[in-house]
C-alpha positions as CSV (number, residue, x, y, z in Angstrom):
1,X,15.9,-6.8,27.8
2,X,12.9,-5.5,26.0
3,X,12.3,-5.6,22.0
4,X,11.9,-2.5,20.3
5,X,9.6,-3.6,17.2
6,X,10.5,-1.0,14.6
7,X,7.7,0.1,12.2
8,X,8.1,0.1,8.3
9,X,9.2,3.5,7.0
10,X,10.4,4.2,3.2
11,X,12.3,7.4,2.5
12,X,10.7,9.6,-0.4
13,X,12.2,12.5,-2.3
14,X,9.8,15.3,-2.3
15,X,11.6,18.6,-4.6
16,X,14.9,19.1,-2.6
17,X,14.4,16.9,0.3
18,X,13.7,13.9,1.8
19,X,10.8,12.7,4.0
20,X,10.1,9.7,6.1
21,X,7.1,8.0,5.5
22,X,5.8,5.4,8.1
23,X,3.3,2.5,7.0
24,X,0.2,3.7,8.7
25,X,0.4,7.0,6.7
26,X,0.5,5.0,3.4
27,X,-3.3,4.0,2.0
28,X,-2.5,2.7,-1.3
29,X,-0.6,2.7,-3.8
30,X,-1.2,2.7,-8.1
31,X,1.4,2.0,-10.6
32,X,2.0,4.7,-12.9
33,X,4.9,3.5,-15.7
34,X,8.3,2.9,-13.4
35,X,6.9,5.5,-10.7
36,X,4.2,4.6,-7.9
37,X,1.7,7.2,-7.0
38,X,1.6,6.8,-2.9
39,X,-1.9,8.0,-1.9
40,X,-1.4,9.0,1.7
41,X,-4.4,11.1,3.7
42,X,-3.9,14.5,2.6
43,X,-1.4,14.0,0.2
44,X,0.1,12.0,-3.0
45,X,3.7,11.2,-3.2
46,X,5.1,10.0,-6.1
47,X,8.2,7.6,-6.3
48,X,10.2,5.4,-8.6
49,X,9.8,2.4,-8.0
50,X,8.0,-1.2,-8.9
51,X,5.6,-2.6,-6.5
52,X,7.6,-5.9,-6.2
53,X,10.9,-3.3,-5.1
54,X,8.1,-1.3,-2.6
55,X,7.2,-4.3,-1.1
56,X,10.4,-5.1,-0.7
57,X,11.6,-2.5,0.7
58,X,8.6,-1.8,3.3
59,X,9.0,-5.1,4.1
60,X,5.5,-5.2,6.1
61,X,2.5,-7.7,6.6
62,X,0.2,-4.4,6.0
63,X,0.8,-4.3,2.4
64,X,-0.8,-6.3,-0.3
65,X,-0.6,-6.8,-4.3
66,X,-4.4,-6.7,-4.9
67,X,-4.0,-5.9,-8.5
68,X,-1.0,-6.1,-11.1
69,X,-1.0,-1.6,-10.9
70,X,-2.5,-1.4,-7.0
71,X,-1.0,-2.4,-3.4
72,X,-3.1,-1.6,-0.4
73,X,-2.4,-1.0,3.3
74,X,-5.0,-3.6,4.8
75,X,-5.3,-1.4,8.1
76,X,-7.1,1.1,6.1
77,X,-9.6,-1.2,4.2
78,X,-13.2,0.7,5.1
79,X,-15.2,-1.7,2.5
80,X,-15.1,-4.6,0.0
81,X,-17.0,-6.9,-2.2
82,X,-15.3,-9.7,-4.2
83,X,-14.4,-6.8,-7.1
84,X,-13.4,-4.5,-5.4
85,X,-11.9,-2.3,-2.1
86,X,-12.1,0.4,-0.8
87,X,-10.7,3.0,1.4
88,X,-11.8,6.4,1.9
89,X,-13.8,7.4,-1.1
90,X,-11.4,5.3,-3.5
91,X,-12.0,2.1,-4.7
92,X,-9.5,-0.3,-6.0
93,X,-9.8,-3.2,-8.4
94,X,-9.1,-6.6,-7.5
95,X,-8.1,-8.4,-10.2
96,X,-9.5,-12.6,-10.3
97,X,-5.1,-13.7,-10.1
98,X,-4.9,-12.2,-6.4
99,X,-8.8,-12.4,-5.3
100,X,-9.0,-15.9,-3.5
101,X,-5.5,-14.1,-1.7
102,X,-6.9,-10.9,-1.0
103,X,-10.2,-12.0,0.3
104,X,-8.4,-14.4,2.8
105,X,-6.0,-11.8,4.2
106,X,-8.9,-9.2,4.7
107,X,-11.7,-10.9,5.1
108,X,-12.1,-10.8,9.4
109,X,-11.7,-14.5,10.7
């Protein structure tokens, strides 16, 4: 019998209905108040939610706090430097409490 490895998804309202989000399509994500802006390729989808109940819920390895507003999806890191990431034309901060932990996940071995 074969395992079936089931990717992370997270369900997000969007006007009247729902859509199903799966990790890869998620780049990064910025606090904003008790919502989190989702920054996705083309789009932005904005949900209520902490980061701590986001992680939670995604419940994936690709994900990390790198900042007390920002989580990144490490598969889409294009560049860094010990301030900063980024991916695509963003960059995101990465504040001195998660650096040593940041730099160790993405840094290649």
């Amino acid at each position: 019998m074969s395992k079936i490895q089931t990717k992370a998804k997270i369900v997000v309202k969007d006007k009247d209905k729902k859509v199903i989000l799966s990790e890869e399509q998620i780049l990064f994500a910025k606090k904003e108040d008790q919502y989190l802006m989702l920054y996705l390729e083309n789009s932005e989808k904005l949900i209520r939610s902490s980061i701590k109940e986001f992680l939670a819920q995604v419940n994936s390895s690709s994900f990390l706090q790198v900042h007390r507003s920002y989580i990144i999806n490490k598969k889409c890191v294009t560049a860094f430097n010990n301030k900063e990431i980024t991916i695509g034309n963003k960059n995101i901060p990465i504040s001195k409490r998660y650096a040593k932990e940041v730099l160790g996940e993405i840094s290649p071995s």
